[in-house]
VEXDREN-2710 file (C-alpha; in Angstrom, 1 decimal):
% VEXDREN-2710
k/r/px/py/pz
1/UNK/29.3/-3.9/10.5
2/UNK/26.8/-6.1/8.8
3/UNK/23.6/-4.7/7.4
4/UNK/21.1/-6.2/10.1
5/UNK/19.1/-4.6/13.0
6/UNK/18.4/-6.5/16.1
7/UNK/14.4/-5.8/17.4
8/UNK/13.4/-4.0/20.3
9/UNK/11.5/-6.1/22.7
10/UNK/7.8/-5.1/21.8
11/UNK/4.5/-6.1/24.2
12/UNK/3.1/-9.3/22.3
13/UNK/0.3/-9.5/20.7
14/UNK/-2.6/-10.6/24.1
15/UNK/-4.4/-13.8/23.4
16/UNK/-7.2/-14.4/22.7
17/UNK/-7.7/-11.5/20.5
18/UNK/-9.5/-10.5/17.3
19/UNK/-8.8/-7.8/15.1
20/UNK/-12.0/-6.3/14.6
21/UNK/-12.2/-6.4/18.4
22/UNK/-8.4/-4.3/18.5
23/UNK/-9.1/-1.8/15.8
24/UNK/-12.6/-0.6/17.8
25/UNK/-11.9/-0.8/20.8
26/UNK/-10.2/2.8/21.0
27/UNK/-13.6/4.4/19.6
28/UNK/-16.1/3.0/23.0
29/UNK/-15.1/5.7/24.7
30/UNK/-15.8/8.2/22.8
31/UNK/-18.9/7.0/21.0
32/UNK/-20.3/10.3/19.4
33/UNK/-16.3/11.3/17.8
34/UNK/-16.2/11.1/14.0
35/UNK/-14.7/7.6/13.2
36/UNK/-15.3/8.0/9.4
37/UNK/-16.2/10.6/6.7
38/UNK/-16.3/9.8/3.0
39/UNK/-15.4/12.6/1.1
40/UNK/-17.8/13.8/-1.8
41/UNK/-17.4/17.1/-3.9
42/UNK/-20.6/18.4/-2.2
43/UNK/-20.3/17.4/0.8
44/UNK/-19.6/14.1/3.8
45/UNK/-21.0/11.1/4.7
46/UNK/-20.5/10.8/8.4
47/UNK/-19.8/8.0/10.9
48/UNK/-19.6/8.1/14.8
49/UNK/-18.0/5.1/16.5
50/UNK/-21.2/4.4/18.6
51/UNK/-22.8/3.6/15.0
52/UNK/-19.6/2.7/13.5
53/UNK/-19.4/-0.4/15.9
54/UNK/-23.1/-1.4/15.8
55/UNK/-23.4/-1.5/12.1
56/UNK/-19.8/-3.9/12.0
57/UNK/-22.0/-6.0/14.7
58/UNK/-25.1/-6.5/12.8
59/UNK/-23.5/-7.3/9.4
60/UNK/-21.6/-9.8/11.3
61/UNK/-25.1/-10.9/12.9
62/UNK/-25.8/-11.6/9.5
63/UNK/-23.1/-13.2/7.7
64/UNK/-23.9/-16.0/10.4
65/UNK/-27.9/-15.8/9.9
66/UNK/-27.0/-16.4/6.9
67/UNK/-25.5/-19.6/7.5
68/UNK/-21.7/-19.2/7.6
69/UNK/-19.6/-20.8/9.5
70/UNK/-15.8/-20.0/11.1
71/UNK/-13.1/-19.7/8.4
72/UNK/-15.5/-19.2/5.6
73/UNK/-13.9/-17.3/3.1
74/UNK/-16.0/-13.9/2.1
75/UNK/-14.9/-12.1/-1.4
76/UNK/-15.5/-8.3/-1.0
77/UNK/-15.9/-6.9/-4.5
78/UNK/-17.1/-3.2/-3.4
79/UNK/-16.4/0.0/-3.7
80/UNK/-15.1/3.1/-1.6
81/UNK/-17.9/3.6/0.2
82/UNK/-18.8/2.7/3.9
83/UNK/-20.1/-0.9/2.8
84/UNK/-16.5/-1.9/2.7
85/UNK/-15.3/-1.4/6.1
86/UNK/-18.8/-2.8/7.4
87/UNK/-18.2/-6.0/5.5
88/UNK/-14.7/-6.5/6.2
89/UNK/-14.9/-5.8/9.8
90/UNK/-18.2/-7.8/10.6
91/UNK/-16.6/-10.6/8.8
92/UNK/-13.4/-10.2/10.7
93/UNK/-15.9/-10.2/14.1
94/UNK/-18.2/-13.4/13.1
95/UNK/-14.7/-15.2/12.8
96/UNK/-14.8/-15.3/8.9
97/UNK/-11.9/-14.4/6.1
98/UNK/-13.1/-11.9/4.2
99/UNK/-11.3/-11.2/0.6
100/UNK/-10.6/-7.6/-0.6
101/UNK/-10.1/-7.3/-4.4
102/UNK/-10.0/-4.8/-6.8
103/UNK/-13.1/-2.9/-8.0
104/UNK/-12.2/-3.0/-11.7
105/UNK/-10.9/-6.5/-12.6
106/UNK/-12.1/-8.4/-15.2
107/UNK/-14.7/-11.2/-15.1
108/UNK/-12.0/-13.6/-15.7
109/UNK/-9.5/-12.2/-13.2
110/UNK/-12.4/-12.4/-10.6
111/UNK/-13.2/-16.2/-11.5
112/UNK/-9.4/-16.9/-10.9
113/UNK/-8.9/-15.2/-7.7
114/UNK/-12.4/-17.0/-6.8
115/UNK/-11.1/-20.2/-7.9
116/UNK/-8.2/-20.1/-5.5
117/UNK/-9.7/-19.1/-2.5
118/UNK/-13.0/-21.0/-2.8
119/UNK/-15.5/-18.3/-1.8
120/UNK/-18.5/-19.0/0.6
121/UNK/-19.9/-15.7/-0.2
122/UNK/-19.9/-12.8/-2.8
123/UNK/-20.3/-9.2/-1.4
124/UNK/-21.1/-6.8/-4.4
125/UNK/-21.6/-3.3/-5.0
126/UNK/-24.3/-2.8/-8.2
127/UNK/-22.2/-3.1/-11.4
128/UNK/-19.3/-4.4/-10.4
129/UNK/-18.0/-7.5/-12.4
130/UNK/-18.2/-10.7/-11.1
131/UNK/-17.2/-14.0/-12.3
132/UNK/-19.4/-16.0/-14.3
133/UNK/-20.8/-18.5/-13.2
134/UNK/-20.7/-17.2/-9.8
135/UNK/-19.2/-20.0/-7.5
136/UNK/-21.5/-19.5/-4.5
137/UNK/-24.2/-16.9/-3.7
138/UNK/-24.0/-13.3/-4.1
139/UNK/-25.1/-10.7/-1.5
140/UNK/-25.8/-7.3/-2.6
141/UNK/-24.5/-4.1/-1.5
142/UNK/-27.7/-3.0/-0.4
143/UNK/-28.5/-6.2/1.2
144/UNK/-25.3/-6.2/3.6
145/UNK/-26.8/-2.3/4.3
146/UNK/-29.4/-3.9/5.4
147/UNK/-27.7/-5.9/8.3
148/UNK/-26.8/-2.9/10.2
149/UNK/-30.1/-2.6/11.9
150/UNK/-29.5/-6.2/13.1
151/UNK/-29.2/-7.0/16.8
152/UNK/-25.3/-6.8/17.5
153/UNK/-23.4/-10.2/17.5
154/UNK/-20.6/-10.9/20.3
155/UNK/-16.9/-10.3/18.4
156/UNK/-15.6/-14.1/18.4
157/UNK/-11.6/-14.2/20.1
158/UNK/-9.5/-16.2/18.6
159/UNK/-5.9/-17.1/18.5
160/UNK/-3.9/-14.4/17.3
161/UNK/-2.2/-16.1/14.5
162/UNK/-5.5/-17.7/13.2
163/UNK/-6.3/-16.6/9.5
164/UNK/-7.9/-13.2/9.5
165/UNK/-8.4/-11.9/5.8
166/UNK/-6.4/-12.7/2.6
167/UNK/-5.3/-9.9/0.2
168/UNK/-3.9/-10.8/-3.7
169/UNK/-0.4/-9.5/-4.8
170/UNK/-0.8/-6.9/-7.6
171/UNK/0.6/-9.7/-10.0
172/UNK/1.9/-7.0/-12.2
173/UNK/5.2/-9.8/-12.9
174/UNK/2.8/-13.2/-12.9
175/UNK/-0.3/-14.5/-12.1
176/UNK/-1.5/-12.9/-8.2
177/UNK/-0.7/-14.9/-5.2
178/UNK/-3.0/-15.1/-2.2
179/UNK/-1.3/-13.8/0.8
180/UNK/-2.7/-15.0/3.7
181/UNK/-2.6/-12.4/7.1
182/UNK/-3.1/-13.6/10.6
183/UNK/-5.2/-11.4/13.6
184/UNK/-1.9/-10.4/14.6
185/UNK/-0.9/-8.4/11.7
186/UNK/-2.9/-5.5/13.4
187/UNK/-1.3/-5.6/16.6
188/UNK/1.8/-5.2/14.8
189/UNK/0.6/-1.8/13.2
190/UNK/1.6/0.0/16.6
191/UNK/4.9/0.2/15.9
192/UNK/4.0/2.2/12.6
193/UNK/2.7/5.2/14.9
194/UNK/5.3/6.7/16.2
195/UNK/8.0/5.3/13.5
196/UNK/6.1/6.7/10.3
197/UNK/2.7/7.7/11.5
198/UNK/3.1/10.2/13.8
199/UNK/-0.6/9.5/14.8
200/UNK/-3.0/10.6/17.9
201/UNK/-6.8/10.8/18.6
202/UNK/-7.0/14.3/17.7
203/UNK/-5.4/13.8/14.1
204/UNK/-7.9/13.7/11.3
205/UNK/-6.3/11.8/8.6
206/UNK/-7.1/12.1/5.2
207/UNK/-5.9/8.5/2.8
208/UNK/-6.4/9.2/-1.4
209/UNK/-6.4/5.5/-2.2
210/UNK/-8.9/2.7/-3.1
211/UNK/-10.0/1.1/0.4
212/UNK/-9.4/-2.7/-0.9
213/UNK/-5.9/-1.9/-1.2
214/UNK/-4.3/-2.9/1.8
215/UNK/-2.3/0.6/2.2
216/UNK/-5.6/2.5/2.3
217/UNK/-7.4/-0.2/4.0
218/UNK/-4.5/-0.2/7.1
219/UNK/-3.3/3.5/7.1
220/UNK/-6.5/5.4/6.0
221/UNK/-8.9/3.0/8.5
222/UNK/-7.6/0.9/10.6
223/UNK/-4.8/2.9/11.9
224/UNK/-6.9/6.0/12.5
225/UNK/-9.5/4.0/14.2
226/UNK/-7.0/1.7/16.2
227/UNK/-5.9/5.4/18.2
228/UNK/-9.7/6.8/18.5
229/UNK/-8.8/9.5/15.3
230/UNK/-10.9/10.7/12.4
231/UNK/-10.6/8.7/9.1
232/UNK/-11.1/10.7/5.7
233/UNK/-11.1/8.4/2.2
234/UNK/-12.4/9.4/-0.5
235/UNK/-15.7/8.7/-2.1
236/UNK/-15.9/7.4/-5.9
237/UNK/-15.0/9.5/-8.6
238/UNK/-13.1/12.5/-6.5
239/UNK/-10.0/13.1/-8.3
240/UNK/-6.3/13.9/-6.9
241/UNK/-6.7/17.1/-8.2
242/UNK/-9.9/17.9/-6.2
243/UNK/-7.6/16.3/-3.1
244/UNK/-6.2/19.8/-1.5
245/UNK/-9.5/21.8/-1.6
246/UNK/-11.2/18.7/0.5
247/UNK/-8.3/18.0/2.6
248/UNK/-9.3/21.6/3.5
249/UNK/-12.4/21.9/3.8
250/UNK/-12.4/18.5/5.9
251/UNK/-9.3/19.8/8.3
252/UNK/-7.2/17.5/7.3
253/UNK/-4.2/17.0/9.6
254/UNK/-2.4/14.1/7.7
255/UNK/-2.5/13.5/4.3
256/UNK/-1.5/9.5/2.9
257/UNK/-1.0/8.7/-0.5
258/UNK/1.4/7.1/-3.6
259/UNK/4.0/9.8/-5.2
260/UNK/1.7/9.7/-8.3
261/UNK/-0.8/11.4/-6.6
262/UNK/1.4/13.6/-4.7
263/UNK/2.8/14.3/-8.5
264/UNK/-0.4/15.6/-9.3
265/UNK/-1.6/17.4/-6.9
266/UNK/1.8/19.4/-7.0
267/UNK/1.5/20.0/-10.9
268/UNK/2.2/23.8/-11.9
269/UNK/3.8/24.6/-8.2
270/UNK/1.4/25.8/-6.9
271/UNK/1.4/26.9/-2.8
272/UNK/-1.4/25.0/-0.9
273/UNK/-3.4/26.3/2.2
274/UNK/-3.6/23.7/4.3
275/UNK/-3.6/25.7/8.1
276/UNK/-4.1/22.2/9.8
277/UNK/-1.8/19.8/8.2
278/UNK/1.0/18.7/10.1
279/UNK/2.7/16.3/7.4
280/UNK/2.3/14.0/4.7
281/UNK/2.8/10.1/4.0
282/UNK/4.0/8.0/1.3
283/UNK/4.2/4.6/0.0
284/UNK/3.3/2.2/-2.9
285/UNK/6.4/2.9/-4.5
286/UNK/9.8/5.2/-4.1
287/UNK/9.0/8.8/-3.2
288/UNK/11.5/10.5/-5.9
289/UNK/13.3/13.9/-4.1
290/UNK/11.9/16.6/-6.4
291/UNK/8.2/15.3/-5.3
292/UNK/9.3/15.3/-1.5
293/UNK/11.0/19.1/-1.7
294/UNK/8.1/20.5/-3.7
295/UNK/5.7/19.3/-0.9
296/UNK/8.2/21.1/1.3
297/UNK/7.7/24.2/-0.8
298/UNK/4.0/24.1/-1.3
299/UNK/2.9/22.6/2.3
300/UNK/5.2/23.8/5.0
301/UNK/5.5/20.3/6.2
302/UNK/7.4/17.2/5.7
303/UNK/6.7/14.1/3.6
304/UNK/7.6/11.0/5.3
305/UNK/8.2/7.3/3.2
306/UNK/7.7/4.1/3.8
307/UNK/8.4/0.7/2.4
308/UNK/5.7/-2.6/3.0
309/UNK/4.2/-4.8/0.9
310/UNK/1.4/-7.0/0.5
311/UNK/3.4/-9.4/3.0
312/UNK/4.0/-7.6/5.7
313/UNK/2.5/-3.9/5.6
314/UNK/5.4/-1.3/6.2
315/UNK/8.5/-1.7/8.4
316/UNK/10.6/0.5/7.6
317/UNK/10.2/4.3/7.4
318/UNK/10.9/8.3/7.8
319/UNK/8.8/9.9/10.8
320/UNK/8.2/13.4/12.1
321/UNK/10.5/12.3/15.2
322/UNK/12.9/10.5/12.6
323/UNK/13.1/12.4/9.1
324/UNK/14.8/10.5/6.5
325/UNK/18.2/11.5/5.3
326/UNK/18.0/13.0/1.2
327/UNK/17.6/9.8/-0.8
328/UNK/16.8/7.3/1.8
329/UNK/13.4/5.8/2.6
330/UNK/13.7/5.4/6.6
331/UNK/15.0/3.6/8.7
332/UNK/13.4/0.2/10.5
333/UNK/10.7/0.4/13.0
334/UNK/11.2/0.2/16.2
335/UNK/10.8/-3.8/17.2
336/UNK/11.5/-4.8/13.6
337/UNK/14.3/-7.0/13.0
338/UNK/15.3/-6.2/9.3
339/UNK/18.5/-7.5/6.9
340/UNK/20.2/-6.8/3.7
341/UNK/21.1/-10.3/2.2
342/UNK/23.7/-11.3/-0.2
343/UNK/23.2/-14.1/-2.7
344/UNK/24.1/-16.5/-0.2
345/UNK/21.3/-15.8/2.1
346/UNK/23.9/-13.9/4.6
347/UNK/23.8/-9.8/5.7
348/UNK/26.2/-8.4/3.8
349/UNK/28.2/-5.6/5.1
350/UNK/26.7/-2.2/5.1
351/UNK/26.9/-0.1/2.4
352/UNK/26.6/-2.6/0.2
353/UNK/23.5/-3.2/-1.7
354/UNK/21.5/-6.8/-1.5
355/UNK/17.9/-7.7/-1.1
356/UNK/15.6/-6.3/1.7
357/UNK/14.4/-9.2/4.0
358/UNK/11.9/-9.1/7.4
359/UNK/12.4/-12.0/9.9
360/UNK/9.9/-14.5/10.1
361/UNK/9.1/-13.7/13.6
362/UNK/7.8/-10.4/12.8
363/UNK/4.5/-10.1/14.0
364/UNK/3.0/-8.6/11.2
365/UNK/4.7/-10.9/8.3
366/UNK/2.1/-13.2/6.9
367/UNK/1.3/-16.4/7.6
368/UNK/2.1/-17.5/4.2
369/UNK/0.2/-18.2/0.7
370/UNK/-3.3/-20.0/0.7
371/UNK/-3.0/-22.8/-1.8
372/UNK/-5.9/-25.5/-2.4
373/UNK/-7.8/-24.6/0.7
374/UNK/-4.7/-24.7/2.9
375/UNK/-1.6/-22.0/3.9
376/UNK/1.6/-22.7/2.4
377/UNK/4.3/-21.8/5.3
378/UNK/7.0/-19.4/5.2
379/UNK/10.5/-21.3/4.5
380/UNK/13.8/-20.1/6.3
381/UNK/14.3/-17.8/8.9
382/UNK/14.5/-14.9/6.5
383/UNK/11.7/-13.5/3.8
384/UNK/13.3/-12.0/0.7
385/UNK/10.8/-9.1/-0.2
386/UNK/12.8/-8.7/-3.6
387/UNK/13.7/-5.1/-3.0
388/UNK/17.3/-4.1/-3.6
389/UNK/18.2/-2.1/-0.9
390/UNK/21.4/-0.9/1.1
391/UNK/22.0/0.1/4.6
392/UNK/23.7/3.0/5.6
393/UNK/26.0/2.7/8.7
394/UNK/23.3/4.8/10.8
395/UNK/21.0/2.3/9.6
396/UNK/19.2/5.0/7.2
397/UNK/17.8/2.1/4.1
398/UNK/17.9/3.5/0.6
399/UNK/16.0/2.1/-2.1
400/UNK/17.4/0.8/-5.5
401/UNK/14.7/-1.0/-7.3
402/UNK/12.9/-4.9/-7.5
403/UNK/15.0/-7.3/-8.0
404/UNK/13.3/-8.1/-11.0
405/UNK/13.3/-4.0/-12.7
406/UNK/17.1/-4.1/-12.4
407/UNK/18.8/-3.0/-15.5
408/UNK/21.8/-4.4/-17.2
409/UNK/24.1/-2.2/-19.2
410/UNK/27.2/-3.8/-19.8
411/UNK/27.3/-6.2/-17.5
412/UNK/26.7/-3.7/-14.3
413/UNK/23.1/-4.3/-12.8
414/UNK/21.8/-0.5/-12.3
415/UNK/18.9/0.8/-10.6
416/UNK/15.6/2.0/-12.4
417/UNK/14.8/4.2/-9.8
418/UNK/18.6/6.0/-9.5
419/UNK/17.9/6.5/-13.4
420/UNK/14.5/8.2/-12.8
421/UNK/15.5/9.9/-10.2
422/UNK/18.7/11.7/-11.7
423/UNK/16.3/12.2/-14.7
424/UNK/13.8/13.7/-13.0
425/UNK/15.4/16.9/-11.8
426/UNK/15.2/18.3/-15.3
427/UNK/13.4/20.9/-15.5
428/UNK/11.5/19.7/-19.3
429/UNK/10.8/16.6/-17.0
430/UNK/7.5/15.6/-15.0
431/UNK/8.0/12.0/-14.6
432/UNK/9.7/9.3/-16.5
433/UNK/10.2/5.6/-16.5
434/UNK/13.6/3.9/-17.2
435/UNK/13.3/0.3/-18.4
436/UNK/15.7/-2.4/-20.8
437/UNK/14.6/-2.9/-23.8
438/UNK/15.8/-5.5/-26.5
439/UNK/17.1/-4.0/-29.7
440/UNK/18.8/-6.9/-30.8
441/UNK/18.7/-11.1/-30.5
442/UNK/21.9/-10.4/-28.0
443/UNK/21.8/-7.0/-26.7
444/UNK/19.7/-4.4/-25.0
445/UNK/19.8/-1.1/-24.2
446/UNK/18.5/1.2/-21.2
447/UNK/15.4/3.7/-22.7
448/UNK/13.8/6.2/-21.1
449/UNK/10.3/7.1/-21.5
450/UNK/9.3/10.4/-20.3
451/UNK/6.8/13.1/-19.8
452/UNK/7.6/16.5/-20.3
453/UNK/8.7/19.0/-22.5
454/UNK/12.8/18.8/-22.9
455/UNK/14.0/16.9/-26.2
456/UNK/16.1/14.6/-26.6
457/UNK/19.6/16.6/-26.7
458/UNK/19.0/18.2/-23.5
459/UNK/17.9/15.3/-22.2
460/UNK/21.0/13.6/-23.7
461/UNK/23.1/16.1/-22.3
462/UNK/21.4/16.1/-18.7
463/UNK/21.7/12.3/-18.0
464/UNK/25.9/12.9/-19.1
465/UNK/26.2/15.0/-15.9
466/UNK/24.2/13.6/-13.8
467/UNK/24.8/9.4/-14.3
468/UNK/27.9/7.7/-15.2
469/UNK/27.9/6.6/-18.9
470/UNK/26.7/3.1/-18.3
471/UNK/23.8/4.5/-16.7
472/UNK/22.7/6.8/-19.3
473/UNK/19.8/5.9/-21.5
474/UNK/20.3/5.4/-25.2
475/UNK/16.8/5.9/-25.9
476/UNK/14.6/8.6/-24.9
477/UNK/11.0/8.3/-25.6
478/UNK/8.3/10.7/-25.2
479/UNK/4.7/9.6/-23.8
480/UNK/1.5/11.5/-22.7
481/UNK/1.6/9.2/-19.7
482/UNK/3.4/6.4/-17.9
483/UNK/1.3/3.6/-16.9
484/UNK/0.5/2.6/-13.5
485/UNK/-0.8/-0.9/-11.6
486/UNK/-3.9/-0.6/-10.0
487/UNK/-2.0/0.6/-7.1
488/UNK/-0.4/3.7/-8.7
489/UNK/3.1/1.6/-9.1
490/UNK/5.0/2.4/-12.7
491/UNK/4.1/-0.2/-15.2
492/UNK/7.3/-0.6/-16.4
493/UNK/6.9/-4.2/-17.5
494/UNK/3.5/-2.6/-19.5
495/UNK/5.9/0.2/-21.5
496/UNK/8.6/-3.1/-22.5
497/UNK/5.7/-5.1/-23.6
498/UNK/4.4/-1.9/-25.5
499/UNK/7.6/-1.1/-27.2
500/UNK/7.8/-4.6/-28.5
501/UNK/4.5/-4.6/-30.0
502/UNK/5.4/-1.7/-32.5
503/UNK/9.1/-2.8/-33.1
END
């Protein structure tokens, strides 16, 4: 049996159509429900759809008073606060492209992301960087605030694979590439409900992440507002620690973030009260087992994966109706057509490991990369997301690493994430990193750097029961932390680079 799964017929995506349109649509009828509530140590700022809606409508009012026209590109440079929804959405509505980045890159990174997508407009929040000089005019924070009271413009249809917004790759391995999503790519988020969401209109759902990221900026809004449900994030400065106490206070009922945040929130084992929660998500990178049982432990409820990217969201995944089998991610959504592919481009028989690829007639794949004004097509029938992956015979995917984290010890390509994993369960152990490391012209050697309190004998003697000997480290090294990208991913290419700096 090859490792490939055939779609389910799913309802097309209606034409014309317009995402802004799709994800409040839900929320008319029930105009005085909570759509939003940003989440502050002292307290909420709250949002009803009824005012929800007409503050998207007048900021998209005045991006066109404003004088922009259809397909002008708008760079978001915001924070988590209410400003960013308002601005993506009404830019989304007027039939313009807004941009999502980062909060804290640098002047320089800003100019280059700028450069590429040719900006028509600047939306800032007060102190963020922005490039210098700017390339076109800047709008404030409090000047797109201002909008909201305007009279409400008409949300424009469109085709649904017409350009809708452009988000950058975390370019953690090269320079960020500009991925370019069509309207559709929100119709496609239905078949996340029931196949890793497990989402209704009574859920209140509560996302830890930074809203330009496109995890928090599809699971902790649009997804909650897409089913008329309550959407949590929050507000600047609230810490994963201070996460339990407000997903509390604020009746959480799901809970979304990255295993590093879980991490912490878990640290000391403690048991948390959370009466209303009825489980948790995960994504952003591989959910190790220890993290996922002691969520079990301290919860009562279930932690449930998922694997996306920047590309195409997530397709594959655990859910309350389908948990994941120990050490597998999920299994593909239903109306997904997924593959495993072998060097040659071909499925390769399950079991087997090869790359993880989505077909290009998935509805919620990009449309490709925006290059020099125009959007570079996706080539073959197949994209390669670069995971390395096998699939079970039930279908169940388990996840090995990025194609470019792979190890080699002796010859045999091994997976980071196995490595961390088996490490992991140590007790001395709170998280850890495995990554090659050069310790001669010609040869390298797998090192471990880790968090924790065990030494290096136990730890020695740990990885000989738990990996075969071409998979144990040969260098253990101790850190405070292990870095992260922006988007809570380990920074294993950051601890390499850091090695070679002292050697």
């Amino acid at each position: 049996m090859l490792s490939e799964t055939a779609a389910q017929p799913v309802a097309p995506c209606p034409a014309p159509f317009n995402l802004a349109e799709h994800v409040l649509a839900a929320g008319r009828s029930r105009p005085d429900h909570v759509a939003l509530q940003i989440l502050k140590t002292n307290g909420a700022e709250r949002w009803s759809y009824g005012r929800l809606e007409a503050a998207v409508r007048g900021v998209a009012t005045g991006f066109l008073r404003a004088g922009l026209e259809s397909g002008d590109r708008v760079l978001l440079r915001l924070g988590n606060g209410v400003a960013f929804p308002l601005a993506f959405l009404g830019a989304v509505a007027a039939g313009l492209v807004p941009v999502p980045t980062a909060a804290g890159l640098t002047a320089g990174e800003v100019a280059r992301l700028a450069a590429v997508i040719a900006p028509r407009l600047i939306v800032a929040a007060e102190g963020v960087v922005l490039p210098v000089p700017a390339p076109c005019p800047v709008l404030s924070e409090a000047a797109l605030r201002g909008f909201e009271a305007l009279p409400p413009a008409g949300i424009v249809p469109v085709d649904p694979d017409r350009l809708a917004y452009i988000v950058f790759t975390s370019g953690t391995s090269g320079l960020p590439r500009a991925v370019a999503h069509a309207h559709r790519a929100v119709w496609a988020r239905r078949m996340m409900r029931e196949g890793w969401l497990g989402i209704g209109p009574a859920d209140r759902l509560l996302h830890a992440g930074a809203l330009n990221w496109t995890y928090t900026l599809g699971v902790g809004l649009f997804d909650p507002w897409a089913v008329g449900a309550t959407a949590l994030v929050l507000a600047e400065g609230v810490t994963a620690e201070q996460l339990p106490l407000l997903a509390r206070r604020f009746d959480a009922t799901i809970v979304a973030a990255v295993p590093g945040v879980y991490r912490k929130i878990l640290a000391g084992g403690r048991v948390l009260s959370l009466p209303r929660l009825r489980h948790g998500l995960s994504a952003g990178e591989k959910l190790p087992a220890p993290i996922r049982a002691a969520w079990r432990a301290a919860t009562g409820t279930d932690l449930h994966e998922a694997m996306g990217l920047s590309e195409c969201s997530t397709f594959l995944s655990s859910s309350p109706g389908r948990p994941a089998p120990e050490g597998a991610t999920g299994y593909a959504q239903a109306g997904r057509r997924i593959a495993v592919l072998g060097p040659d481009g071909a499925p390769v028989s399950r079991g087997e490991a090869g790359v993880l690829a989505v077909h290009r007639d998935d509805p919620g794949l990009f449309l490709g990369t925006f290059e020099g004004g125009t959007i570079a097509p996706i080539a073959g029938d197949w994209f390669q997301t670069g995971d390395i992956v096998h699939m079970a015979k039930d279908g169940a995917i388990t996840y090995h690493g990025r194609a470019d984290d792979m190890l080699n010890a002796g010859g045999f390509r091994v997976s980071p994430v196995e490595i961390e994993t088996a490490m992991n369960a140590h007790p001395g152990v709170t998280a850890s990193a495995a990554v090659e490391l050069p310790v001669k012209a010609d040869a390298s050697v797998i090192a471990l750097f880790y968090c924790g309190t065990a030494g290096e004998d136990a730890l020695a003697a740990h990885a000989e029961e738990a990996l075969a000997r071409f998979k144990q480290p040969r260098l253990y090294l101790p850190r405070a932390t292990i870095p992260t990208t922006a988007n809570g991913k380990i920074n294993r290419r950051a601890l390499r680079e850091e090695w070679k700096a002292t050697q």
